[in-house]
VEXDREN-508399 format. One record per residue (C-alpha): x, y, z. Coordinates in nm, 3 decimals. Each point is the difference from the previous one (the first is absolute). Last residue first. Example, Ala and Ser with C-alpha at 12.3 -4.5 7.8 and 13.67 -1.06 7.14 Angstrom:
<voses>
{{1.367, -0.106, 0.714}}
{{-0.137, -0.344, 0.066}}
</voses>
This chain:
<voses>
{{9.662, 15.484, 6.648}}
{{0.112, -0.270, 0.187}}
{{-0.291, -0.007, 0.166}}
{{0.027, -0.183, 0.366}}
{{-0.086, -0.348, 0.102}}
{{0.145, -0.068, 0.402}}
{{-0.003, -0.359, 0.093}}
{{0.116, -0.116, 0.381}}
{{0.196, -0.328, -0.010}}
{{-0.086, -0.198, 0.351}}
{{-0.082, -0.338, -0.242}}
{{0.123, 0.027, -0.347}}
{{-0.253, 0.080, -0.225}}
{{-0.132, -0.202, -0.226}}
{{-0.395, -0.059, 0.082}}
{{0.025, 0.404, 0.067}}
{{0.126, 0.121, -0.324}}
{{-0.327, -0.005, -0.209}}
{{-0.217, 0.136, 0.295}}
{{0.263, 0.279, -0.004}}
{{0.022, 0.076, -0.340}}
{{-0.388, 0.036, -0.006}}
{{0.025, 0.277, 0.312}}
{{0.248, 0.181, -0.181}}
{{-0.282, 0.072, -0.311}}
{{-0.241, 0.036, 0.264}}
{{0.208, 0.256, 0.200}}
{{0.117, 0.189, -0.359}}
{{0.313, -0.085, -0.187}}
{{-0.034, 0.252, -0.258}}
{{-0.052, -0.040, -0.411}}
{{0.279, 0.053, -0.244}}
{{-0.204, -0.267, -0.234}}
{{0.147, -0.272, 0.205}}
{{0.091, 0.073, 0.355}}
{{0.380, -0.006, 0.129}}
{{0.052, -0.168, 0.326}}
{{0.259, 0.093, 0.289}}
{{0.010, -0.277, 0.218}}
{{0.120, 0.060, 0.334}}
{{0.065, -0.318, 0.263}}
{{-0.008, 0.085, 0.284}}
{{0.236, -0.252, 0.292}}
{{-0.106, -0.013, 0.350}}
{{0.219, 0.063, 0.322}}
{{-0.119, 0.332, -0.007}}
{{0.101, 0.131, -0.303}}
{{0.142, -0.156, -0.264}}
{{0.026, 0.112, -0.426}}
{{-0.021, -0.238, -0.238}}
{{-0.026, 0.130, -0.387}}
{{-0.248, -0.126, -0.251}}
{{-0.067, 0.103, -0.388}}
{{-0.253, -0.034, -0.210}}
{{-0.161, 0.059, -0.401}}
{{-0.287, 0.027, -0.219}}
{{-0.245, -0.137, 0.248}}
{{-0.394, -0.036, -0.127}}
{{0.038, -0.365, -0.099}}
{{0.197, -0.075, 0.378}}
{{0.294, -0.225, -0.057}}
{{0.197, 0.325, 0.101}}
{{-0.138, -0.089, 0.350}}
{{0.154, -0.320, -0.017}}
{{0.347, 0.124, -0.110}}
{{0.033, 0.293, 0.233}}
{{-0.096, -0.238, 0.252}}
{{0.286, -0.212, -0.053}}
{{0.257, 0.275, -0.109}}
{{-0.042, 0.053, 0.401}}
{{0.108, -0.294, 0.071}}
{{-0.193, -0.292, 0.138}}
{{-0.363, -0.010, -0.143}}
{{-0.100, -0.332, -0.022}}
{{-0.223, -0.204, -0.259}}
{{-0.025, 0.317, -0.208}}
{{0.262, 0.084, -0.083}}
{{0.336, -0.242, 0.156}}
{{0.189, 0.194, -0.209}}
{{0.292, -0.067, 0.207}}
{{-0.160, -0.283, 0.324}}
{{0.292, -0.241, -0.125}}
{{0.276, 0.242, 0.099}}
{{-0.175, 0.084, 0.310}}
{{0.024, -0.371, 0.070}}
{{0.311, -0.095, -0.080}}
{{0.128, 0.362, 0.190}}
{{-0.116, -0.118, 0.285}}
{{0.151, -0.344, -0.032}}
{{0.327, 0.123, -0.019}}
{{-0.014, 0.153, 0.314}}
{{-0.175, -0.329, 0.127}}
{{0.264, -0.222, -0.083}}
{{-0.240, -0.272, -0.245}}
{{-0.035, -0.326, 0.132}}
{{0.244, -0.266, -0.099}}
{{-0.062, -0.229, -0.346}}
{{-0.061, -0.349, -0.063}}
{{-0.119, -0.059, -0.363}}
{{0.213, -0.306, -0.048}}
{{0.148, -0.346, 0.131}}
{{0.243, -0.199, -0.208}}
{{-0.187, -0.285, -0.192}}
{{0.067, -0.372, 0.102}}
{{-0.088, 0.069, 0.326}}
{{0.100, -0.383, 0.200}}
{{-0.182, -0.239, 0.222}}
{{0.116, -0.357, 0.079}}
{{-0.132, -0.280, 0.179}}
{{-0.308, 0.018, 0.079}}
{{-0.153, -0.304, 0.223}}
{{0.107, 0.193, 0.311}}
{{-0.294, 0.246, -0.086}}
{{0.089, 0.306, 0.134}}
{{0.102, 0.218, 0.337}}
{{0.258, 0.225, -0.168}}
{{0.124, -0.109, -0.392}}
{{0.322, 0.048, -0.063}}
{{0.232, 0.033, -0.343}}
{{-0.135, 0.402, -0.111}}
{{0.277, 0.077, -0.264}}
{{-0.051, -0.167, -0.290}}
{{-0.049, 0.370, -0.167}}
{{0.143, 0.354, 0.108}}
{{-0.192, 0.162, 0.275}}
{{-0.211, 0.278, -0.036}}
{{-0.098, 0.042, 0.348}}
{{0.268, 0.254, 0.133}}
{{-0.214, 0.241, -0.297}}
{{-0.280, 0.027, 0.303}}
{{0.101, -0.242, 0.326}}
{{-0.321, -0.147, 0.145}}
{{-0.177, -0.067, 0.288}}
{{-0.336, -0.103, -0.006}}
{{-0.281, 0.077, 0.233}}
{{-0.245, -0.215, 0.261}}
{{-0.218, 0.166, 0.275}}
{{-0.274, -0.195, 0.249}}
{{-0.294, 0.077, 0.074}}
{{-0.172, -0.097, 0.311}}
{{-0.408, -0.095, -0.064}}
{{-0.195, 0.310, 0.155}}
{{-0.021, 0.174, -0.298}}
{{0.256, 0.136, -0.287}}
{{-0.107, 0.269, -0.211}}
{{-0.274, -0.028, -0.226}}
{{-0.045, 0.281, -0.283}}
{{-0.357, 0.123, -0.088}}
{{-0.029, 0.100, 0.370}}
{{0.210, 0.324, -0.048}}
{{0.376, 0.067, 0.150}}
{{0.227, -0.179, -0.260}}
{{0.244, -0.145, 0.194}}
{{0.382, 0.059, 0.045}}
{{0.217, -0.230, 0.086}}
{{0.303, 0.248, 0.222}}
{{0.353, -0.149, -0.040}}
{{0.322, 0.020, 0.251}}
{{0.335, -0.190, -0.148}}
{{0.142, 0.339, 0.003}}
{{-0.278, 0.265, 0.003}}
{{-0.334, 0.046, -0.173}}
{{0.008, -0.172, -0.297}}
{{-0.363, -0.054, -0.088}}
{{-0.187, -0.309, -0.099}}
{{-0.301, 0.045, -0.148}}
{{-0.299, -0.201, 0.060}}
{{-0.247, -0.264, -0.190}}
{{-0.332, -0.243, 0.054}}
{{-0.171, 0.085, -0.313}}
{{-0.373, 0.127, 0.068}}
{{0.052, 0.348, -0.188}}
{{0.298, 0.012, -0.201}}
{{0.290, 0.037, 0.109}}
{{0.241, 0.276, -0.245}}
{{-0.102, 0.265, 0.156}}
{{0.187, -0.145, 0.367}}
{{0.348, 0.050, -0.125}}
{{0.265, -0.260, -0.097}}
{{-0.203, -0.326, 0.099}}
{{0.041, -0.304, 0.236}}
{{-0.209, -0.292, 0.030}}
{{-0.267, -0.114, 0.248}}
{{-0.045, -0.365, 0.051}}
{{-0.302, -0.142, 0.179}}
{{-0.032, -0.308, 0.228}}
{{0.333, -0.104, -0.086}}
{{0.049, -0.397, -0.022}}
{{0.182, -0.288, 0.192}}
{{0.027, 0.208, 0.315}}
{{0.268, -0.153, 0.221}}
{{0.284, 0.258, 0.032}}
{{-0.167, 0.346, -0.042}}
{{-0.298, -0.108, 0.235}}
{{-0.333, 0.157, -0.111}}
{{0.061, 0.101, -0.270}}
{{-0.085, 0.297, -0.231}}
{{0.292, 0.034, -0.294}}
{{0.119, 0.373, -0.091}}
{{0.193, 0.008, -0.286}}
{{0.319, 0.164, -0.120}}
{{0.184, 0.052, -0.382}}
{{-0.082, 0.348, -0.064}}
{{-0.101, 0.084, -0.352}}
{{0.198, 0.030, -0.363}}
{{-0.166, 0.133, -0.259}}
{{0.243, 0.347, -0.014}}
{{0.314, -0.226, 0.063}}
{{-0.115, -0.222, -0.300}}
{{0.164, -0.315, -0.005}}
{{-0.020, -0.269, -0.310}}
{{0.009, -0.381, 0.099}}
{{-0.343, -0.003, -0.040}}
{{-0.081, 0.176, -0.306}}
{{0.279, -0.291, -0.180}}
{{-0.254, -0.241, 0.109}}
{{-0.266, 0.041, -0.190}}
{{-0.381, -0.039, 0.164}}
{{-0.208, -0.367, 0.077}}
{{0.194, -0.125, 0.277}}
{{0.016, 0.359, 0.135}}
{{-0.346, 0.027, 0.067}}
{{0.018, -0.239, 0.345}}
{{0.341, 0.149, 0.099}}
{{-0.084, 0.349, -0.014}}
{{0.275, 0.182, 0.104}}
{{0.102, 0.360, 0.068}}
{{0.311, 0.202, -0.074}}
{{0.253, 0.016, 0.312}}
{{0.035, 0.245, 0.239}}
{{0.246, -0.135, 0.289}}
{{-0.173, 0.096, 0.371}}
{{0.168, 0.291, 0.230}}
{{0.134, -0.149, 0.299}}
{{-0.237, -0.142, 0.274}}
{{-0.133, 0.122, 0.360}}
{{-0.332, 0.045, -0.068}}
{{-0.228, 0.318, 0.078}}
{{-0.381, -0.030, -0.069}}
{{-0.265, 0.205, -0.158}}
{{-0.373, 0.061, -0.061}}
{{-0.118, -0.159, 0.327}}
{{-0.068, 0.327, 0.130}}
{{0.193, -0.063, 0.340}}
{{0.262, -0.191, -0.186}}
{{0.003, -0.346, -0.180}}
{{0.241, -0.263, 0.193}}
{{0.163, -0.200, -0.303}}
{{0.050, -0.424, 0.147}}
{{0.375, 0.005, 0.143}}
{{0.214, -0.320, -0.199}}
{{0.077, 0.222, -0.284}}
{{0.048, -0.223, -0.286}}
{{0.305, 0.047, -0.254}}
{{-0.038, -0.059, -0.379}}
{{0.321, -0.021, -0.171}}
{{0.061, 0.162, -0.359}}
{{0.047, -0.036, -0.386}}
{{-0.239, -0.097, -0.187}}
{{-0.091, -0.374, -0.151}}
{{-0.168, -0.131, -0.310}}
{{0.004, -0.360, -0.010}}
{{0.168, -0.269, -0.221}}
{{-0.065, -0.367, -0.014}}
{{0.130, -0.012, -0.346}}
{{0.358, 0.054, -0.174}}
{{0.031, -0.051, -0.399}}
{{0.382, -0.059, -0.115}}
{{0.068, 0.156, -0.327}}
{{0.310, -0.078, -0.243}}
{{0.166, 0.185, -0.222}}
{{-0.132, 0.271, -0.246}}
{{-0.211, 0.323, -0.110}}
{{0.076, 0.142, 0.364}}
{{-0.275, 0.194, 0.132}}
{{0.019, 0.398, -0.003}}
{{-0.316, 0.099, -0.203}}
{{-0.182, -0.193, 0.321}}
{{-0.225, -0.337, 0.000}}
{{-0.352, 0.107, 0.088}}
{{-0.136, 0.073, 0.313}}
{{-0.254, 0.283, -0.110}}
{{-0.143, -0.228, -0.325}}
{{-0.132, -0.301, 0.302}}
{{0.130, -0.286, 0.043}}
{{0.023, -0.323, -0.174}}
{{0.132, -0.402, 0.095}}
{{-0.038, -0.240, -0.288}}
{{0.108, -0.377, 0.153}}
{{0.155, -0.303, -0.129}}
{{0.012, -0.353, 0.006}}
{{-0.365, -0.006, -0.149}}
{{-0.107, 0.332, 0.018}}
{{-0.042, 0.140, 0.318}}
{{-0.176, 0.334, -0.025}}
{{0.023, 0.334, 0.267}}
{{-0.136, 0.299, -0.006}}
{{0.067, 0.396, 0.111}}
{{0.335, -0.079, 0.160}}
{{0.216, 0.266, 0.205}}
{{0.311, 0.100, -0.117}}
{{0.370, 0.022, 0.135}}
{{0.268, 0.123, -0.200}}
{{0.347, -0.122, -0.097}}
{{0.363, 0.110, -0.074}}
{{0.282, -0.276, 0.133}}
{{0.267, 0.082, -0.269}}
{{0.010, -0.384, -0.102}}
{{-0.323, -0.179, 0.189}}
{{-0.242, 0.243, -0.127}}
{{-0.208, 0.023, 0.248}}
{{-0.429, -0.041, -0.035}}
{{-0.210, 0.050, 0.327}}
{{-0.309, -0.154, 0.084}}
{{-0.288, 0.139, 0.141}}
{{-0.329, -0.164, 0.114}}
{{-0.328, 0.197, -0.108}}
{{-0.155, -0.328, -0.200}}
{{0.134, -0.353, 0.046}}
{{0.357, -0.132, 0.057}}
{{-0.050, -0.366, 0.190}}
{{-0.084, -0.185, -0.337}}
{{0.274, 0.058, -0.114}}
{{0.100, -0.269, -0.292}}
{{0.359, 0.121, -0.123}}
{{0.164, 0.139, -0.261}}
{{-0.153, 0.356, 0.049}}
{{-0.128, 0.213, -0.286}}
{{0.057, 0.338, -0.009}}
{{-0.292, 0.315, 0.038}}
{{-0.039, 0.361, -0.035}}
{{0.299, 0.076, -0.206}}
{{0.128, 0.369, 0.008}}
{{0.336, -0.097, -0.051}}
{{0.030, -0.338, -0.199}}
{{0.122, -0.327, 0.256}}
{{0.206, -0.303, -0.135}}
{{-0.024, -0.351, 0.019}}
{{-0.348, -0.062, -0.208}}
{{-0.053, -0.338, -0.103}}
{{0.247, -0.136, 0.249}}
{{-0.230, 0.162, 0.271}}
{{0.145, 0.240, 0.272}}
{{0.097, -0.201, 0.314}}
{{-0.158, 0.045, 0.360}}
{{0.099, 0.037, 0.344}}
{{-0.170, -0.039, 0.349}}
{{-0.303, -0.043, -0.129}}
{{-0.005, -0.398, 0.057}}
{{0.043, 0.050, 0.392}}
{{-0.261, 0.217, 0.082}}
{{0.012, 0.301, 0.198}}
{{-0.408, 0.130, 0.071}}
{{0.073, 0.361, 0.026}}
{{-0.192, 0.268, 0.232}}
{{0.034, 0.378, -0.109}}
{{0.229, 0.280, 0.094}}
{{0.300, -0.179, 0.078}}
{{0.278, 0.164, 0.234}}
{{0.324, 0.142, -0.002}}
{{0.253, 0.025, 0.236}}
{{0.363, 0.225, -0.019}}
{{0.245, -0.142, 0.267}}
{{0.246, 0.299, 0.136}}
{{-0.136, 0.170, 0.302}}
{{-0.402, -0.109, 0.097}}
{{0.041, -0.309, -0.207}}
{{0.292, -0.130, 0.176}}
{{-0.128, 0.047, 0.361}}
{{-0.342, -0.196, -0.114}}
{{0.111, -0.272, -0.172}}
{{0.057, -0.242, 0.259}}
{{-0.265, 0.083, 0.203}}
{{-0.226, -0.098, -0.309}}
{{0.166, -0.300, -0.075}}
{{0.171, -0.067, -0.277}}
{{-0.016, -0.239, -0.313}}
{{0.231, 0.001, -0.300}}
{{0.312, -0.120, 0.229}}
{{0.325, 0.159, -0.042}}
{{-0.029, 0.235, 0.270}}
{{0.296, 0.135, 0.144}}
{{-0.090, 0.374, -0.119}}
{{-0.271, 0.031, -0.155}}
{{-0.060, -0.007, -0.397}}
{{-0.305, 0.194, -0.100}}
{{-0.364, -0.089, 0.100}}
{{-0.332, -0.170, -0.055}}
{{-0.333, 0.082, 0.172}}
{{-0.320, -0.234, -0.111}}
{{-0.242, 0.353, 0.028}}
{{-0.272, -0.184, -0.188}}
{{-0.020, -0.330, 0.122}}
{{0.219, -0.340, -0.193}}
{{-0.182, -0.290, -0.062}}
{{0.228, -0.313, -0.094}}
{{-0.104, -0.226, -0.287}}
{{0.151, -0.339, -0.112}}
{{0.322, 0.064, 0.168}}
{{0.361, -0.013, -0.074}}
{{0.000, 0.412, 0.022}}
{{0.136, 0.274, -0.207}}
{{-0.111, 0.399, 0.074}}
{{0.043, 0.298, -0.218}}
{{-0.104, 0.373, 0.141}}
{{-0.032, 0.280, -0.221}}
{{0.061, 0.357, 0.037}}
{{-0.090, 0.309, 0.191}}
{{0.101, 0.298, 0.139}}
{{-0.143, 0.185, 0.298}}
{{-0.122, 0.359, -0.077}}
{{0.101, 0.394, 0.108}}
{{-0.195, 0.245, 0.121}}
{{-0.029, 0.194, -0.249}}
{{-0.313, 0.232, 0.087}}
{{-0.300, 0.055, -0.152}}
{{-0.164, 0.231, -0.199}}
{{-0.399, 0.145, 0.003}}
{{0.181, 0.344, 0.104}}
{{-0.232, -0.074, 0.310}}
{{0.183, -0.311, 0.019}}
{{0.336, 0.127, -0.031}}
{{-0.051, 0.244, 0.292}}
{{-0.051, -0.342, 0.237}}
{{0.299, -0.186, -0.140}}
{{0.205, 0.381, 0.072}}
{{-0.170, -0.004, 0.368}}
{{0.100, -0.395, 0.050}}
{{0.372, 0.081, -0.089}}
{{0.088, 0.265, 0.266}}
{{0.147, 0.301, -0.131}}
{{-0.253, 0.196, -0.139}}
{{0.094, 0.319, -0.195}}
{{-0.099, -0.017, -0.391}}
{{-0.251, -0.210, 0.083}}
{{-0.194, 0.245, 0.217}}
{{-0.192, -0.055, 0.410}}
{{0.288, -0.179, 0.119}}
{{0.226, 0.366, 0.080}}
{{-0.310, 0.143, 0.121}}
{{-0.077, -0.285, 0.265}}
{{0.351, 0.013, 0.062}}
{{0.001, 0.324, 0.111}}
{{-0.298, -0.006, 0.170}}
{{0.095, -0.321, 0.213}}
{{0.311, 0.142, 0.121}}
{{-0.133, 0.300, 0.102}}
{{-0.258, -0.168, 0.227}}
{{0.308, -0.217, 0.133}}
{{0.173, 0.315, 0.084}}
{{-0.298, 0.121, 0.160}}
{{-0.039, -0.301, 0.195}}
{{0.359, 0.078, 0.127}}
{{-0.048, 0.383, 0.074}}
{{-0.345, -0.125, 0.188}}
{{0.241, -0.218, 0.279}}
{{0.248, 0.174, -0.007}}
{{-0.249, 0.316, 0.105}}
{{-0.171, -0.223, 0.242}}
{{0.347, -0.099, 0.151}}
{{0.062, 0.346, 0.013}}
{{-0.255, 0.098, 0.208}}
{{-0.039, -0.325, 0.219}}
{{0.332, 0.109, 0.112}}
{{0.331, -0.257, -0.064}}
{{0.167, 0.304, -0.190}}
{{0.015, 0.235, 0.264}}
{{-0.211, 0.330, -0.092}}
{{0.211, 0.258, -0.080}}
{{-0.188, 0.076, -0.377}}
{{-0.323, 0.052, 0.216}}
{{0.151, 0.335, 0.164}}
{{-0.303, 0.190, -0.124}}
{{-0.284, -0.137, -0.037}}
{{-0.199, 0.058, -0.375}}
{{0.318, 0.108, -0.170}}
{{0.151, -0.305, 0.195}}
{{-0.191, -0.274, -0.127}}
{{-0.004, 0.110, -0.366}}
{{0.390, 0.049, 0.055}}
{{0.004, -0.372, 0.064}}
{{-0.280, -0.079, -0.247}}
{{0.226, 0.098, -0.260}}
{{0.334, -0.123, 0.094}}
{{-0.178, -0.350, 0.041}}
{{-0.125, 0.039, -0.346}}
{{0.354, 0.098, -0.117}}
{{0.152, -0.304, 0.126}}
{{-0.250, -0.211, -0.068}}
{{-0.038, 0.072, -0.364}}
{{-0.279, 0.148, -0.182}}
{{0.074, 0.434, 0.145}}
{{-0.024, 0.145, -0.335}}
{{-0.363, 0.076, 0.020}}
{{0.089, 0.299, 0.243}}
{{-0.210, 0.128, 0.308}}
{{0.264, 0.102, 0.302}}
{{0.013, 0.359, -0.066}}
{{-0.403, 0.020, -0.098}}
{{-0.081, -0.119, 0.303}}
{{-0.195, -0.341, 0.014}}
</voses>
């Protein structure tokens, strides 16, 4: 290329095809008359638009590779990782469910859906298709976490004659009845029938005695500072924990890639919501598990392998989503969902035979919606339940909805986690005052400073570093900081020690 026509500023198509043009007709003359529709210059399109593209791709390729420039979501989650942060991205609320039936005992699933008022339905039951429309636009749905056995007698309870009132931080009441259907990890939930305060708690024992019964739980759910010293207490049972959120199944199985590490599903982004145990929580607090931690909270999608979507009484194998792919541990069947466009998502594998991806059985994908802080709802308002037992007959949320929160805007989100990473010594080394700090933590340092500086593309980092005793920073003496700094330091940061003199 002549040196006339060679210039790096030439990225667009425009100015490429400009380029190669008079490229073209330094080397034969009269090329910049050719007719438009010649093989010449549709060549020359032709390379001026994959150049463009080319261009493209660097750019943004530098502009993802730092936190403090990124634009697209899934490179800032990635750079919080490394910073050994993580990313708000927002968590599903929670609350809890109350059902009432004239039954002996009716078994409820996990995932029992139950949602706010529709319009021109009066009834507590709805279908499915019914549903659907209004819970995609204005209908808020919430579902159980846990199976629940609904029984008739626990329904509602008295406080004892012997004791009628409730002390704040008690950790156990008397009922004045004989329940013999309440028995260790259910909940029940105490309202104060005058100014309608109450709490839920889970029960650590349970004793009929005589016409009565002692019911306990554990020191984390006791009674608050705030309860009310007086009135009259209504005691509500057959209660489950429930989140906020609609789980939607894909009906196309996941189609891995060439190198069956990765696959691209047509789905929205999936809620984040904290995780649940449902087999240890009968025996843990429940006040923990109505609390929402955006920085806990994981991915709410699964991976089922089935042979027929519709039919198949039972998964072969379930695989379960995950924020990043250092957090799976070795054997677990995991991925990581990635936004990658609207309503487009890539499941990502990990790529070494200690993880399984799915196999020759069709998988199929399942994720929950959800609504962030639109899902703290105030109480008794969820009145339908979709697709349940006929045999219940009314469900309500005696306690307004909490801990749902929106993800984080990602400009503000930046500076979250940057602000978080200051004085991150010697975990991380963000700043430069960060690896001033951890190499001042050095015995034989008396005192540090850093100062960035860039240069091709990368950022230096200069520490200037006065030696105790007025001694020199010699090469070994640099080459210790060095081997100290390098666990910590940020990845594609270039570290320069100097003498400070």
């Amino acid at each position: 290329m002549t040196a006339a026509a060679s210039t790096y500023l030439a990225r667009d198509y425009a100015s490429m095809r400009r380029l190669l043009i008079a490229e073209l007709e330094a080397a034969v003359p009269g090329a910049a008359d050719l007719p438009v529709a010649s093989i010449e210059m549709t060549l020359i399109e032709a390379m001026a638009y994959i150049g463009d593209y080319l261009s493209y791709a660097q750019d943004a390729a530098a502009t993802e590779a730092y936190l403090q420039t990124c634009r697209q979501r899934l490179s800032a989650a990635r750079h919080a990782v490394l910073l050994g942060k993580r990313l708000n991205e927002g968590c599903c609320a929670r609350t809890l469910l109350q059902f009432d039936t004239g039954a002996d005992a009716v078994e409820l699933p996990a995932g029992t859906q139950a949602l706010s008022r529709l319009a021109g339905h009066d009834a507590v039951h709805v279908g499915a298709a019914d549903a659907a429309g209004d819970v995609a636009h204005a209908a808020t749905g919430f579902s159980t976490l846990h199976p629940l056995t609904v029984r008739r007698e626990n329904a509602r309870f008295s406080l004892s004659d012997a004791c009628p009132t409730l002390l704040a931080g008690a950790c156990h009441a008397m009922l004045d009845a004989r329940a013999k259907g309440l028995g260790r990890g259910d909940i029940l939930l105490f309202r104060h029938v005058e100014s309608g305060w109450a709490q839920g708690v889970r029960l650590s024992s349970v004793h009929v005695e005589g016409d009565e019964t002692r019911v306990e739980w554990l020191p984390a759910d006791a009674l608050a500072p705030a309860i009310p010293t007086s009135g009259h207490w209504q005691v509500l049972g057959n209660i489950a924990v429930a989140e906020e959120g609609t789980a939607v199944e894909l009906a196309e199985p996941v189609v891995l890639d060439r190198c069956g590490t990765a696959a691209l599903v047509r789905a929205p982004a999936p809620a984040f919501a904290m995780p649940f145990d449902s087999d240890r929580a009968k025996g843990l607090p429940l006040a923990p598990q109505l609390a929402c931690d955006p920085d806990m909270a994981e991915p709410v999608m699964w991976l089922d392998e089935q042979w027929d979507r519709q039919h198949a009484a039972w998964p072969f194998a379930r695989w379960s989503a995950r924020r990043d792919l250092l957090s799976i541990a070795p054997g677990t069947r995991a991925f990581v969902p990635e936004v990658i466009g609207d309503d487009l998502l890539r499941l990502r594998f990990a790529d070494d035979p200690a993880h399984p991806v799915p196999g020759d059985v069709p998988a199929y994908a399942t994720y929950r919606s959800g609504k962030g802080a639109r899902g703290n709802i105030a109480a008794n308002t969820l009145v339908h339940l979709v697709d349940a037992d006929q045999r219940i007959r009314q469900v309500s949320n005696p306690l307004p909805a909490s801990g749902g929160c929106d993800a984080e805007p990602l400009v503000t989100a930046r500076r979250t986690i940057l602000s978080r990473c200051e004085g991150a010594a010697p975990g991380r080394c963000v700043t430069p005052a960060d690896y001033a700090a951890l190499v001042a933590r050095h015995e034989d340092v008396a005192g540090a400073s850093g100062a960035p500086t860039f240069a091709n593309g990368l950022r230096r980092i200069d520490i200037s570093v006065r030696r105790g005793a007025g001694r020199s920073v010699d090469a070994d003496f640099r080459r210790a900081l060095l081997d100290l700094i390098a666990p910590a330091c940020l990845l594609g940061d270039v570290v320069h020690i100097g003498d400070a003199g």
